[in-house]
N, C-alpha and C positions, 0 to 999 in steps of 0.2 A: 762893656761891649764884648762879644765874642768873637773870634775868628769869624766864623761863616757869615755874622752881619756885616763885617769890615770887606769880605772877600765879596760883599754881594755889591759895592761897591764899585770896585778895580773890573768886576766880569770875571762871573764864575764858570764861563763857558762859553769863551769867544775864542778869536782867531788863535790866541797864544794857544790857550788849553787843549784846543784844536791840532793844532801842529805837535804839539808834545804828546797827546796821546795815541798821535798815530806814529808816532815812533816809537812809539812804549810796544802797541799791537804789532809794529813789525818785528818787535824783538821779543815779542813772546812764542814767536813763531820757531825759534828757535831748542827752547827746551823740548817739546815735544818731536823734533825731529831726533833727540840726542835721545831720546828715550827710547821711540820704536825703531830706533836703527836696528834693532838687535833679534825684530820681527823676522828681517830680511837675512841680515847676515847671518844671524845662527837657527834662520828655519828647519825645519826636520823635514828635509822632502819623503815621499815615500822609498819606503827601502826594504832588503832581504837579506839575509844571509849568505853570501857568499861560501858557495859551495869545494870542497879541498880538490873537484877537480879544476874547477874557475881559480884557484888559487894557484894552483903547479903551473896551469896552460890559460892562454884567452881563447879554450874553445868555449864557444858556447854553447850550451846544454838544453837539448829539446824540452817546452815546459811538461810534456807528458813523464819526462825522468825527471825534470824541479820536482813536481808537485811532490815526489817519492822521498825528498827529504824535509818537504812539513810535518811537524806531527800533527796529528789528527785531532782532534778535540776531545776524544776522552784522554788520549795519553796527556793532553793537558791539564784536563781535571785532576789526576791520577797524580802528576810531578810537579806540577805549576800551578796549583788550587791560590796562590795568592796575588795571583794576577791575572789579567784577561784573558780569553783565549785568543785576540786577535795582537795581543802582546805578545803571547806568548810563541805561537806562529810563526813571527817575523824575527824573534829572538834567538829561538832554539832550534836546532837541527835534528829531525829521528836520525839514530844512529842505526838503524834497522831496515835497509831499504833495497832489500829485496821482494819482489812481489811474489813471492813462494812462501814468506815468513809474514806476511803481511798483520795475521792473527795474534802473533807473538807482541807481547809489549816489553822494548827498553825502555830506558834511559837516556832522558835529551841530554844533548850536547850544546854547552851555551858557544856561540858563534863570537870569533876571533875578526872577523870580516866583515863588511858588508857591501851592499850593491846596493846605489843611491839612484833613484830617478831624477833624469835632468830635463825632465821638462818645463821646468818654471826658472829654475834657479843650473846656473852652472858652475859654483861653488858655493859652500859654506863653511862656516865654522863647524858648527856640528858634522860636517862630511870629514874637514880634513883631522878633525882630532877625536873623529868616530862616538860622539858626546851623546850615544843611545844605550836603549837597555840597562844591562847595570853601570853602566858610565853616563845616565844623562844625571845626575849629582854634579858630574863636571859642568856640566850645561847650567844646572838650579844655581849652582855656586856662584857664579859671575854675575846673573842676577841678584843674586842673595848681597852679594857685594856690593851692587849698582844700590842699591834700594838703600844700603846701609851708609853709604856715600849721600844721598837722599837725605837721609835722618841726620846725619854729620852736618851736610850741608847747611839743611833748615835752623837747627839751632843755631850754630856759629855765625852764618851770615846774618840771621834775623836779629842775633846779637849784636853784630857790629853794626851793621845799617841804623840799628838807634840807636848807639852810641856816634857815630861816624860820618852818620848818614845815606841816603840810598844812593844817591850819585857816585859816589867812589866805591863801592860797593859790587855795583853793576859793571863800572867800570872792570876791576879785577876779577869780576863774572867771566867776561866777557873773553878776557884775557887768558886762562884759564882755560876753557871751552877752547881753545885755538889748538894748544899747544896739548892739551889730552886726546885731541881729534886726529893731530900726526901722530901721536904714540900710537893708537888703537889701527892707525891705518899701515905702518912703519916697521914697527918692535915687534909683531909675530913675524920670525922668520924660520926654516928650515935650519940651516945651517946654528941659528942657538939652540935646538932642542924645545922639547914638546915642554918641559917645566919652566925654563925663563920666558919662552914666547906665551906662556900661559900666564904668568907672572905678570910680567908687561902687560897685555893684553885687560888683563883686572885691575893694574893701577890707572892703567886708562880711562875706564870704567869708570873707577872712585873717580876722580877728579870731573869727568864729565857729570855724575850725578851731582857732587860736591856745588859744582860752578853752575847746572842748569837751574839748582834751587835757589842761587845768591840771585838769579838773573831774572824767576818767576817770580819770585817774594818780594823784591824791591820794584818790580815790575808793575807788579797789582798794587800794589801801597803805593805806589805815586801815581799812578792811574787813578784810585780812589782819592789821596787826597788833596788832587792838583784842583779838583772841581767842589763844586756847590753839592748840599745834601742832596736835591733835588737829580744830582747826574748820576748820583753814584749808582745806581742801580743798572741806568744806561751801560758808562764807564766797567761797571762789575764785570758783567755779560758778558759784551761785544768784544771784550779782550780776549773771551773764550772762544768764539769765532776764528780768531786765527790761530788758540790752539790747533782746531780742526783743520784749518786750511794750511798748518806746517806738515800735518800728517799727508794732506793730499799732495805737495809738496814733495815729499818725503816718498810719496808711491811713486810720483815721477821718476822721480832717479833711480827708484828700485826697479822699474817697470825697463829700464834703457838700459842699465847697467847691472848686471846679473852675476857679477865674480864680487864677493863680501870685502876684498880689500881696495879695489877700483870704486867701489860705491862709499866706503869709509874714507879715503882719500878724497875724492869729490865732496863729500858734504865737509871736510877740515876746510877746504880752499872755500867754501861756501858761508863757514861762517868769519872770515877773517873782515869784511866789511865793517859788522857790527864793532871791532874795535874801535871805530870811529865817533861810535854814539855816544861817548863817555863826553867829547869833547860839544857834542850839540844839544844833550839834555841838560837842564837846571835842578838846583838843588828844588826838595818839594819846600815851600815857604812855611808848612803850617809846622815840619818838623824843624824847622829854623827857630819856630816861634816855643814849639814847644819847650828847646834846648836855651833859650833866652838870648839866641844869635836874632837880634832887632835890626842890627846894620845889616847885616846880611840879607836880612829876608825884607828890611824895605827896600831895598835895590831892585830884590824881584818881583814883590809887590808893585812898583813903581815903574818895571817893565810890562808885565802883566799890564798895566793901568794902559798906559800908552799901546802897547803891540792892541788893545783892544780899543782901543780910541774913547778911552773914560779919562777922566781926571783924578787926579789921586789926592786924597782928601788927608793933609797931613795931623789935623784938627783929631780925626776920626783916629788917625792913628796912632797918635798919643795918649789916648783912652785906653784902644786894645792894649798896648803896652805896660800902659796902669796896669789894667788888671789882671794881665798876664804875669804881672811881676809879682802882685796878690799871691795870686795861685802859686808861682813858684816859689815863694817864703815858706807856703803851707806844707806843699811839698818838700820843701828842703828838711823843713821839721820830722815829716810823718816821713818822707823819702818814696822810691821810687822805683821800679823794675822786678827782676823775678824773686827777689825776695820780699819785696812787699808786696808784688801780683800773687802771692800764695799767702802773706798776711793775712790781706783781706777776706775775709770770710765769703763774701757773695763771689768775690773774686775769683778765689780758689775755686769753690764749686762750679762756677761758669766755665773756668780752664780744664778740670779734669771733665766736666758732662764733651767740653767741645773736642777735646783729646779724643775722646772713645769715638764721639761721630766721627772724625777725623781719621780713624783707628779702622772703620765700619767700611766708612765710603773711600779708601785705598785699596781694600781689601776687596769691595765688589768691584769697584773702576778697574783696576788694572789686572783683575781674575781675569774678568769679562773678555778687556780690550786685548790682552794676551793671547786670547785663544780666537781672537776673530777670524787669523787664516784658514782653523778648521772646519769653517760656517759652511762653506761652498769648496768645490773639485779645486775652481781658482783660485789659489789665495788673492792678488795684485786685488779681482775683483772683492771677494771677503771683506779685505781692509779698505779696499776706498769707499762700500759699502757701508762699513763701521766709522769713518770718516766723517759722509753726510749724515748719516744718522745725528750724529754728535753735534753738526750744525742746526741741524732740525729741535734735535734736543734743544739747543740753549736757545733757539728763536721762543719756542716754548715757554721756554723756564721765565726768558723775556717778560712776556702777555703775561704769564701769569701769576708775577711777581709785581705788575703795574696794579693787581685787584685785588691779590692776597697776601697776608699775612705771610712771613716771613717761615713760619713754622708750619704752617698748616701747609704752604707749598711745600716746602721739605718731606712730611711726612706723607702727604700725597704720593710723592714720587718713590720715596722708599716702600710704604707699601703695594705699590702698582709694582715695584721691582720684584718685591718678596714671593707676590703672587703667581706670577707669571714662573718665576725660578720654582715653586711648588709643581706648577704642573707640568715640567717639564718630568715627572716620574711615572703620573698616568700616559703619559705620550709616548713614553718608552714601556713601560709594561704593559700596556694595553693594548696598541698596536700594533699591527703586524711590523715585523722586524726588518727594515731594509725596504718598506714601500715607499714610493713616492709622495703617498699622503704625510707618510712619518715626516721623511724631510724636508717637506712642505713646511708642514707645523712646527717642527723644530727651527728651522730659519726663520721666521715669524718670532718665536720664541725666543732666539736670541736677540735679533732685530730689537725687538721690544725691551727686552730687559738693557742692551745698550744703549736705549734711550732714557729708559728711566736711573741707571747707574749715572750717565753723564748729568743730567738736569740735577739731579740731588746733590752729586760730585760740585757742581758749581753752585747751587744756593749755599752749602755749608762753608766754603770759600767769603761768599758775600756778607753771609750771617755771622761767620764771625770775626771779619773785619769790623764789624757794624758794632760789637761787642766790646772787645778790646779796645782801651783810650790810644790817644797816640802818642803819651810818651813809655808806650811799651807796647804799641800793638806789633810791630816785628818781632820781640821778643816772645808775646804770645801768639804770635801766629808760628812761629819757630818752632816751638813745642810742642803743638799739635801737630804741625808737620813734620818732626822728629819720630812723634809716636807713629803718628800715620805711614810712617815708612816699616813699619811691623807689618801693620796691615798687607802691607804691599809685596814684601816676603813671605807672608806667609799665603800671602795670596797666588806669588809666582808657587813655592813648592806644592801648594794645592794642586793646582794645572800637570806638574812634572808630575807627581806620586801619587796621590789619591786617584787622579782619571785611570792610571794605569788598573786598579782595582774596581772602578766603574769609570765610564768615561764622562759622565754626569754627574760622578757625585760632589766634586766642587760648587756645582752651584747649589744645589741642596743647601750646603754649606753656608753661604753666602746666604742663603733667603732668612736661615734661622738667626745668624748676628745683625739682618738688616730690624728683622721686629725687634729687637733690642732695640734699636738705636731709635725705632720710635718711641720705644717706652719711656725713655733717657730723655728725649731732646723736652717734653713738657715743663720740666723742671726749667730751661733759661726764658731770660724776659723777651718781650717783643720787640722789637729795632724798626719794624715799621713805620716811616714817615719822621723819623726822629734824629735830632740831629746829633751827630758824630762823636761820641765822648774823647774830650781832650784827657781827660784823667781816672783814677782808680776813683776817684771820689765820686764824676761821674755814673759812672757803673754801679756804683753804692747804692745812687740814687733809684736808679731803676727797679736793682729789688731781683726778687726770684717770683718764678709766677706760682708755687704753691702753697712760698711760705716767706712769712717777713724774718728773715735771718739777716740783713743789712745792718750793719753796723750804728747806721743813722736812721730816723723814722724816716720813709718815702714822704716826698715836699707834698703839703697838701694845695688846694688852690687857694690863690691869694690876690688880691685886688692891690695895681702896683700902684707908686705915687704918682699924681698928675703929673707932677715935671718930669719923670722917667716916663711916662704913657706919650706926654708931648713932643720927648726929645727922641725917642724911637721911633715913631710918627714920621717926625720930619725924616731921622737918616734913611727909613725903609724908603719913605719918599725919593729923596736923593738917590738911594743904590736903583731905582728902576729906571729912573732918567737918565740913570750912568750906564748902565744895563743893555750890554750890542745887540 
């Protein structure tokens, strides 16, 4: 007998499953607010150079004398050919700014100053430690850190969660998150200096990225395997839902509270609740079963049974056990985890094709979602914009994961993204510069491509949950999410450095690694409508879809014995009776 036939039993998705999954969704709502906190706090409002007589006095200077210290666009071309001129403008100062010598061309002068506009935001980070032009590296670097705390994260916790389990886990997630939230809001002070409050300020960071991955990954994996094959798909999704609704969440407080260290401080005291979840969530049972914890997991099972008003069928559960104890001799023998998840031949290739999507769809997600505020004049509107989109997206990805194949939805969405990022070069070179039609179309354009980065973003989440067995699917979702955090840096320095040389060419970028990532995804098998592999052996079975390189020949059909036909009969019987 399998798990999922025993689970169908107890109720694969009644009141228990029910209650536990919606405290898994409220606390998924939390990583993504730790993520784009940093939209807000270290936004680049518009800004100028501050001029040396703004700097001696606070008179202020008529814009007909400002304009006299921009350089002009060819002196741009001329000194500053490796960056925009709309960069370079707001960077540099002409040093020549008499209107008698106007003819004459110097030499810019890079600006020590600047003047921030406070009409959305009245402070930030990037204002108070001036994190533009040749200093926005300070700005990429915290990022670069976060994302690498990311990749820390993913692996170590995805490791300990299957060895340890997810329940404590999340717990020390949780835990974690509390106490890196005061730092970030606390540790940047004046009175330490620009180098330790920048120090602090990054370890904050790490720790936040560190704990938001222990909190997502244990998060989704008990979400998927607290229910029946039949939810998961449900379960996958909707858990993405409230990523989006932490981010609108998240404009709340940005949208009311506009100084970066009162808005950091609010969301520390915001997540301290969640400590509590450690004590109301249950361990997942199937990962009890897999580690051969049997007392353990019929306790839960047997609550499960009852919280869903089934009967728990002990008979039933002495089988599962048989043959869960099968498997784990076999296992004991062949073994188990990231050195035999790269053993196995199908194995290996499954993990490295899902790394690179993994690698593909960090790298367009959070390009994308990084630069939403420069979508529109508003940012607040921009992001809550990018917000719904992303709920839109996954209603989507929803339906049309109910009718299609696992991969063919995938690649759908990747190349609907690819495309749309292609034309984003005829709409700038074709078009007139600065029309209202352009910005039209370009809004449109990002809109869309946000839609298709999210919906892909979350099938390759689902798909390869669906992939991975469960006595090492944290471990291998760990590692894709490890890699995936490359993606992600290299996706944030895109945004900093390349836009400054076109302001589009990141996404260009992003369209040509997404056609990869369809070439790539053909090679893994289909998970459509099939149920959960417990094991690498599992995964064996299934194969590769262009080539039989599986260790074992794929099971062919086979006509089982009358008393197995009969006795499965009855239990399928039995779990729909039981069935809330």
């Amino acid at each position: 007998m399998q798990f999922d036939d025993f689970y169908e039993i107890v109720g694969v998705f009644g009141r228990y499953q029910k209650v536990k999954y919606l405290m898994i969704c409220l606390a998924y709502m939390l990583p993504p607010i730790m993520v784009y906190t940093w939209v807000f706090t270290a936004a680049t409002p518009s800004f100028r150079c501050r001029t040396l007589v703004e700097e001696m006095s606070d008179v202020e200077i008529p814009k007909n004398i400002l304009s006299r210290y921009i350089p002009s666009e060819s002196q741009c071309r001329q000194y500053k050919s490796q960056i925009s001129i709309s960069e370079c403008q707001r960077c540099y100062q002409n040093t020549n700014r008499s209107i008698f010598n106007e003819g004459i061309k110097t030499p810019l002068k890079s600006c020590n100053s600047f003047v921030f506009d406070r009409t959305y935001y009245q402070s930030t980070l990037v204002e108070e430690w001036s994190m533009v032009c040749n200093q926005v590296s300070l700005k990429s670097f915290v990022q670069t850190i976060f994302f690498f705390g990311y990749m820390i994260g993913s692996l170590v916790f995805g490791v300990l969660s299957d060895r340890y389990g997810r329940r404590p886990i999340m717990g020390i997630s949780f835990c974690i998150i509390s106490v890196a939230s005061f730092i970030c809001a606390i540790a940047p002070q004046e009175n330490l200096g620009f180098q330790w409050s920048y120090a602090l300020f990054i370890l904050g960071r790490f720790l936040l990225a560190c704990a938001s991955r222990g909190v997502a990954l244990t998060g989704f994996v008990i979400g998927v395997e607290i229910v029946g094959p039949k939810q998961r798909l449900f379960t996958g999704i909707v858990v993405q839902y409230f990523f989006a609704i932490g981010q609108l969440l998240l404009l709340v407080f940005a949208f009311v509270i506009r100084t970066w260290r009162l808005l950091h401080m609010a969301l520390a005291i915001l997540s301290l609740p969640f400590l509590f979840f450690y004590f109301l969530l249950s361990e997942s049972p199937r990962w009890l079963i897999s580690k051969g914890c049997y007392d353990e997991a019929e306790k839960i099972l047997r609550q499960i049974a009852k919280t869903n008003n089934n009967n728990f069928d002990s008979i039933a559960y002495q089988r599962l056990v048989t043959e869960e104890k099968k498997k784990e001799a076999a296992v004991a023998v062949k073994g188990h985890g990231l050195k035999h998840l790269l053993k196995s031949k199908v194995m290996c290739i499954i993990s490295i094709n899902m790394s690179i999507q993994w690698f593909v769809q960090n790298l367009v997600y959070y390009g994308v979602s990084q630069s939403t505020g420069a979508w529109l004049v508003n940012p607040y509107i921009s992001f809550g914009a990018g917000a719904v989109i992303e709920i839109f997206a996954y209603f989507i990805a929803h339906c049309v994961l109910k009718r299609w194949s696992r991969k063919k939805a995938y690649s759908s969405f990747v190349i609907g993204f690819a495309t749309f990022a292609f034309l984003v070069v005829p709409i700038q070179m074709l078009m007139i510069k600065g029309s209202s039609s352009q910005h039209a179309l370009m809004f449109i354009a990002h809109i869309t491509m946000k839609f298709f980065a999210t919906g892909s973003y979350a099938i390759i989440y689902i798909y390869a949950n669906e992939l991975f067995p469960t006595n090492a699917r944290n471990t291998g979702i760990g590692i894709c999410s490890m890699i995936a955090r490359t993606g992600a840096i290299v996706g944030t320095l895109s945004n900093d450095h390349l836009s400054r040389v076109w302001l589009h060419f990141p996404v260009v970028v992003f369209g040509f690694t997404s056609i990869l990532a369809v070439a790539l995804i053909a090679i893994c098998p289909e998970t459509f409508n099939k149920p959960l592999p417990q094991t690498i052996e599992d995964v064996e079975e299934m194969g590769l879809s262009f080539l039989c390189t599986n260790s074992k020949p794929l099971p062919c059909p086979h006509v089982e014995d009358n008393d197995d036909m009969d006795e499965n009969k009855l239990l399928n019987k039995q779990s729909k009776n039981n069935v809330v």
